[in-house]
LUMMARMAR-861541 format. One line per field, with one value per residue (C-alpha): y, x, z. Coordinates in Angstrom, 1 decimal. Example, Ala and Ser with C-alpha at 12.3 -4.5 7.8 and 13.67 -1.06 7.14 Angstrom:
BEGIN
y: c(-4.5	-1.1)
x: c(12.3	13.7)
z: c(7.8	7.1)
% end
This chain:
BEGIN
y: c(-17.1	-16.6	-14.0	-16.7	-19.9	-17.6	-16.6	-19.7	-21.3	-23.9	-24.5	-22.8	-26.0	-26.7	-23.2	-24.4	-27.6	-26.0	-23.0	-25.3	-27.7	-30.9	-33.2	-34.6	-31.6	-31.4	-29.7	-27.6	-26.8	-26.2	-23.3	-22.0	-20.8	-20.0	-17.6	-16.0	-15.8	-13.7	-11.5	-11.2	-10.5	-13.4	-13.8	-16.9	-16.2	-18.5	-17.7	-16.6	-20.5	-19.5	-16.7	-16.2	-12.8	-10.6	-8.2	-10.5	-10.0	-12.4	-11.9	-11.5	-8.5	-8.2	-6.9	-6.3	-5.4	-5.3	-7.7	-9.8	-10.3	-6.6	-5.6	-2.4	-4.2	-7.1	-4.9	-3.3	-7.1	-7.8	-4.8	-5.0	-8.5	-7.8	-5.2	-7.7	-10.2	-8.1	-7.2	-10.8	-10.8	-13.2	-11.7	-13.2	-11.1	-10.9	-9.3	-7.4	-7.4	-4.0	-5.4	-3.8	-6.5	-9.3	-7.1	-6.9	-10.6	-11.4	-9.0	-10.2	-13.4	-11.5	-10.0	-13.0	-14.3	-11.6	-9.8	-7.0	-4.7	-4.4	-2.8	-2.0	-0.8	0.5	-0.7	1.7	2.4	3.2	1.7	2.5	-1.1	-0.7	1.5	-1.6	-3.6	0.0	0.0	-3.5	-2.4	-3.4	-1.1	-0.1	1.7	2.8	2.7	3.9	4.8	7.2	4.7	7.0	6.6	5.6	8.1	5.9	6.3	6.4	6.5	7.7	10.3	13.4	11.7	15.1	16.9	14.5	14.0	17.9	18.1	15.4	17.1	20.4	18.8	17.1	20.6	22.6	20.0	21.1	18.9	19.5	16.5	14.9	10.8	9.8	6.4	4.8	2.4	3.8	7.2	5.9	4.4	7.4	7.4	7.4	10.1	12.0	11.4	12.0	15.4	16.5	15.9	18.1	20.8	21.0	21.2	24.3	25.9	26.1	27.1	23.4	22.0	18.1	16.4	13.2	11.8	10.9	10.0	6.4	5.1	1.6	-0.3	-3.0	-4.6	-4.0	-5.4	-3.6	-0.5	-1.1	-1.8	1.8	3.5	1.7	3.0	7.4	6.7	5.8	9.3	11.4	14.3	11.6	12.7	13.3	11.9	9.1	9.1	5.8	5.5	2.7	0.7	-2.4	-0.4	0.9	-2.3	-2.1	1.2	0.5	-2.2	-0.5	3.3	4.4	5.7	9.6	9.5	10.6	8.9	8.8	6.1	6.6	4.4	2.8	-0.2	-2.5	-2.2	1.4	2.8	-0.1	0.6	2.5	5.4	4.9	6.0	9.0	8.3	9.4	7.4	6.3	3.7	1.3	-0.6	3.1	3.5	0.0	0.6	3.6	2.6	-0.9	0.8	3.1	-0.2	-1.2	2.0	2.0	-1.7	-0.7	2.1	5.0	7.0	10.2	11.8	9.8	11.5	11.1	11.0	12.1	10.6	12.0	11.2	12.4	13.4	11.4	12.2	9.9	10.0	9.4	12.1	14.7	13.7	17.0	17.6	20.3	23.6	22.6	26.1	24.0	22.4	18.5)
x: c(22.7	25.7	27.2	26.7	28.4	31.3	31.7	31.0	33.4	31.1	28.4	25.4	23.6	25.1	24.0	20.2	20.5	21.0	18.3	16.1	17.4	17.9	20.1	23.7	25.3	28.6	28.0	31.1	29.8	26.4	27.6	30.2	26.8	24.9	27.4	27.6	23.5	23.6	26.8	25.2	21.5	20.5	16.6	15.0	12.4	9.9	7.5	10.4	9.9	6.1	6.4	7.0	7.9	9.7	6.8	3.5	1.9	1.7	-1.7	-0.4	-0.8	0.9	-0.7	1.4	-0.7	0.9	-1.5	-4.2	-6.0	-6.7	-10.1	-9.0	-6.1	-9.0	-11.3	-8.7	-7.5	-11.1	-11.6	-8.2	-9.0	-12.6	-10.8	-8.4	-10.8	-12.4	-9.5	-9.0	-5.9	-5.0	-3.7	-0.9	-1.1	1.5	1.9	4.6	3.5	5.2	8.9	10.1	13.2	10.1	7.9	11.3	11.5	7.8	8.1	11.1	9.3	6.3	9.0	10.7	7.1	6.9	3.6	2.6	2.7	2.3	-0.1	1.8	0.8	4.1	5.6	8.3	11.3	12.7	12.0	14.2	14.9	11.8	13.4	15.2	11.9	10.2	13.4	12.7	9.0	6.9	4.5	3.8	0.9	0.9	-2.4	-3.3	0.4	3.1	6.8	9.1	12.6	9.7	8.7	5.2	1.4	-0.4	-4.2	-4.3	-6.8	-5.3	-4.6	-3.3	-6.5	-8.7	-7.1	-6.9	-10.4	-11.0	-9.2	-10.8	-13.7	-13.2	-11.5	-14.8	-16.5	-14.4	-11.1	-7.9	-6.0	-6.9	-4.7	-3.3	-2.8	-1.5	1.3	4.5	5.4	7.3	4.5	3.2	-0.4	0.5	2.8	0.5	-2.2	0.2	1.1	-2.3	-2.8	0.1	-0.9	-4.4	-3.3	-1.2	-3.7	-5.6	-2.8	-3.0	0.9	1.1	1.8	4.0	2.9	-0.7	1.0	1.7	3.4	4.2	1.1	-0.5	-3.2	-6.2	-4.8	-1.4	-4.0	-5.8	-2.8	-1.8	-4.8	-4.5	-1.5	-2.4	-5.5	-3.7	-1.7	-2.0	-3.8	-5.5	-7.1	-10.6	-10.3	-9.1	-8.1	-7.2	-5.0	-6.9	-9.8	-7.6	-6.4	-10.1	-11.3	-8.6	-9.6	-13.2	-12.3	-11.1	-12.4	-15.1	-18.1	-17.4	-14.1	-14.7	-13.8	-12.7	-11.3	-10.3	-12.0	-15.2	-16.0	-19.3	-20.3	-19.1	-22.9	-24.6	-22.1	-23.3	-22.4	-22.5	-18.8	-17.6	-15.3	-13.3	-14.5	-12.3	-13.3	-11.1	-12.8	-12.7	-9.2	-8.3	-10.7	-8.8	-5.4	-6.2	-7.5	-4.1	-2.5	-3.8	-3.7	0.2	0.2	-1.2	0.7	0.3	3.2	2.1	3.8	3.1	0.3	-1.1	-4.8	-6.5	-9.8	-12.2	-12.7	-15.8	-16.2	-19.0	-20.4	-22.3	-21.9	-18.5	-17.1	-19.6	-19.1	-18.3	-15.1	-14.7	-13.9	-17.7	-19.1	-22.3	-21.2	-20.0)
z: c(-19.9	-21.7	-19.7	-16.6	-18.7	-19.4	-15.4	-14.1	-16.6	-17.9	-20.9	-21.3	-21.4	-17.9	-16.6	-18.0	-15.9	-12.7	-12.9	-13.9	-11.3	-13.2	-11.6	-12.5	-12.1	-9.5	-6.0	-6.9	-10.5	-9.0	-6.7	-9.1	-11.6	-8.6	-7.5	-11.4	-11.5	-8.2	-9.3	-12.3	-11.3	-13.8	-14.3	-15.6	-18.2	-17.5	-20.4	-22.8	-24.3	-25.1	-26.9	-30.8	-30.8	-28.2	-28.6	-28.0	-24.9	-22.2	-21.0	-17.7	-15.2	-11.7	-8.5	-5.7	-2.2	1.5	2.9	0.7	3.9	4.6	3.4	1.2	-0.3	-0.9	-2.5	-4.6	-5.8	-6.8	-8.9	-10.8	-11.6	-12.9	-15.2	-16.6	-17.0	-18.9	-20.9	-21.7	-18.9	-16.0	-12.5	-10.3	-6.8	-4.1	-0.4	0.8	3.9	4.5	3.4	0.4	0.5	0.2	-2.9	-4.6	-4.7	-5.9	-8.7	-9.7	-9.6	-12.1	-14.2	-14.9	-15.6	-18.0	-16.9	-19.5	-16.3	-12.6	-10.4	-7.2	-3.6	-2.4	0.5	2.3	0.7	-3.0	-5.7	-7.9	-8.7	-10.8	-13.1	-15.0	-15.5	-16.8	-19.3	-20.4	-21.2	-18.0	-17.6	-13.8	-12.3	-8.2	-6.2	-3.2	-2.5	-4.5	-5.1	-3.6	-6.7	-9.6	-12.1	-12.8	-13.1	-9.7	-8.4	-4.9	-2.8	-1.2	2.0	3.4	3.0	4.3	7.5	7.6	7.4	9.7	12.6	11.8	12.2	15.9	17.2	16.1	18.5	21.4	20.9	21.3	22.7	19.6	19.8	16.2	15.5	12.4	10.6	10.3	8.6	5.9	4.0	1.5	3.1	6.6	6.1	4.2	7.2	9.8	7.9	8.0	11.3	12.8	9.9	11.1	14.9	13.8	11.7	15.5	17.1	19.3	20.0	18.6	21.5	21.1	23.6	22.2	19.0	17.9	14.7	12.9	14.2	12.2	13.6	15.8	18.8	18.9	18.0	21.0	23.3	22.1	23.0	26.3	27.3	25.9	27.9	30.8	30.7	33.3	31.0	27.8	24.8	24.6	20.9	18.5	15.1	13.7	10.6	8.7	9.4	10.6	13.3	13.8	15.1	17.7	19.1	19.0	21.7	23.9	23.4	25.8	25.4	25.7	23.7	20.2	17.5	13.6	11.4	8.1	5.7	5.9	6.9	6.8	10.2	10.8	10.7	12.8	16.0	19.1	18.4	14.7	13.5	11.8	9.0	6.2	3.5	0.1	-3.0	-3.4	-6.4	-7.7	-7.2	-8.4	-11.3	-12.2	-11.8	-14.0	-17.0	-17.0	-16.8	-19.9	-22.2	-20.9	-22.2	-25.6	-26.3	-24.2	-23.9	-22.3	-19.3	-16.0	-14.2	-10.6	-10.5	-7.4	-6.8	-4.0	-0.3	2.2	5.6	6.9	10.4	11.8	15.5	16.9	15.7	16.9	20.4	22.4	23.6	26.7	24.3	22.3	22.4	23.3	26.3	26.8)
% end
């Protein structure tokens, strides 16, 4: 606050009346501090005025998702919070929504808060902003997704090889226009899906066709428009694979009957559908589980080398999937 005062030209105490916006304070002497807290990347420390010591905890985690109302990143928010409950720990949570501009903000907003750590969900982008609040002792653990620019903890599943598998799975029955649909490429795990998806294609010797290719959807219905428009080409897929289960919804809308299909993730209602749906299923209270109990052994002390921990997928056919495409060896 000091280093503010002294740019702005004016007393510390008047530097403390405006961020905390008590009035009385000149327009002109307002903007001149506003202007030194922005050159200066100035933080207020919300909970700097209840702590004794620089080194008590606040009780206070961070969970950053990209969208609270998606049922993974839901599932994921429960089980980090039953983990700091347990741990005697409150959660604040906040959505990217995919902007990495927008998840710098709210954890600035944590930091300030001084949370004991963070739990992030990446969105796309570096993150080597991070590095500062790592420096200053904020222990950070990724889920779900690596942080491209952070050297940190993460919990994910090897997105790569499920997808592979996936694929493999719909060309031994009998397809080779195989549609890909999923958010854009730049988030880890639908690059990672995407990845595996053009490296199982070449494994068969099948050319990835653009065409039936669509990125940087997310939600059902722009899903759905999407498959509209591949199955309107003049030589469609015989198969679907959706990204996520969000987008799954979307394709099961539209998709008929003797398309197959595959979502990754599972999903409540995915083995009640006619035909029951083939999926690549993932735990997210598993993963969240996971990454929250790194979290805390990072918190109390842990100072080991950041490790990735993979946790497991499966391949489960129900239905959709097995639908046979016009290479089956058995005949559509």
């Amino acid at each position: 606050m000091k280093d503010v005062a002294a740019e702005a030209g004016v007393s510390v105490m008047t530097v403390s009346r405006v961020v905390n916006g008590d009035a009385g304070v000149a327009p002109s002497t307002a903007a001149r501090v506003e202007a030194a807290v922005r050159k200066l990347g100035y933080q207020r420390d919300d909970v700097a005025r209840q702590l004794r010591r620089t080194d008590q905890l606040s009780q206070t985690i961070g969970l950053m998702v990209d969208n609270v109302a998606d049922p993974f990143m839901a599932a994921v928010a429960s089980a980090a919070e039953d983990v700091a409950r347990q741990r005697g720990s409150m959660v604040l949570i906040g959505s990217s929504r995919a902007d990495v501009r927008r998840e710098q903000e709210v954890i600035e907003t944590f930091t300030a808060r001084r949370v004991d750590g963070l739990i992030l969900i990446p969105a796309a982008g570096s993150h080597r902003f991070l590095r500062s609040a790592q420096a200053q002792g904020t222990k950070i653990v990724c889920v779900d997704r690596a942080a491209p620019g952070l050297d940190a903890d993460a919990v994910v599943v090897d997105n790569f090889g499920a997808v592979k598998e996936a694929v493999h799975h719909l060309i031994a029955h009998g397809h080779r226009r195989i549609a890909y649909v999923g958010d854009k490429p730049e988030i880890w795990t639908f690059g990672e899906r995407h990845r595996g998806y053009r490296a199982a294609l070449e494994a068969e010797g099948i050319d990835a066709d653009p065409a039936i290719v669509r990125h940087g959807l997310r939600s059902g219905p722009e899903a759905a428009q999407a498959v509209t428009e591949i199955l309107s080409l003049p030589e469609p897929p015989t198969a679907v694979l959706a990204g996520n289960e969000v987008l799954a919804f979307g394709v099961l809308a539209v998709l008929p009957p003797d398309i197959a299909f595959l979502s990754f993730d599972d999903f409540a209602l995915a083995a009640q559908l006619t035909p029951p749906v083939t999926v690549i299923a993932q735990d997210p209270v598993a993963l969240a589980t996971s990454a929250a109990h790194l979290l805390f052994a990072r918190i109390h002390g842990d100072t080991s080398p950041p490790r990735t921990v993979v946790m497991p997928t499966e391949l489960i056919p129900r239905g959709s999937g097995e639908i046979p495409g016009p290479h089956a060896p058995y005949g559509r």
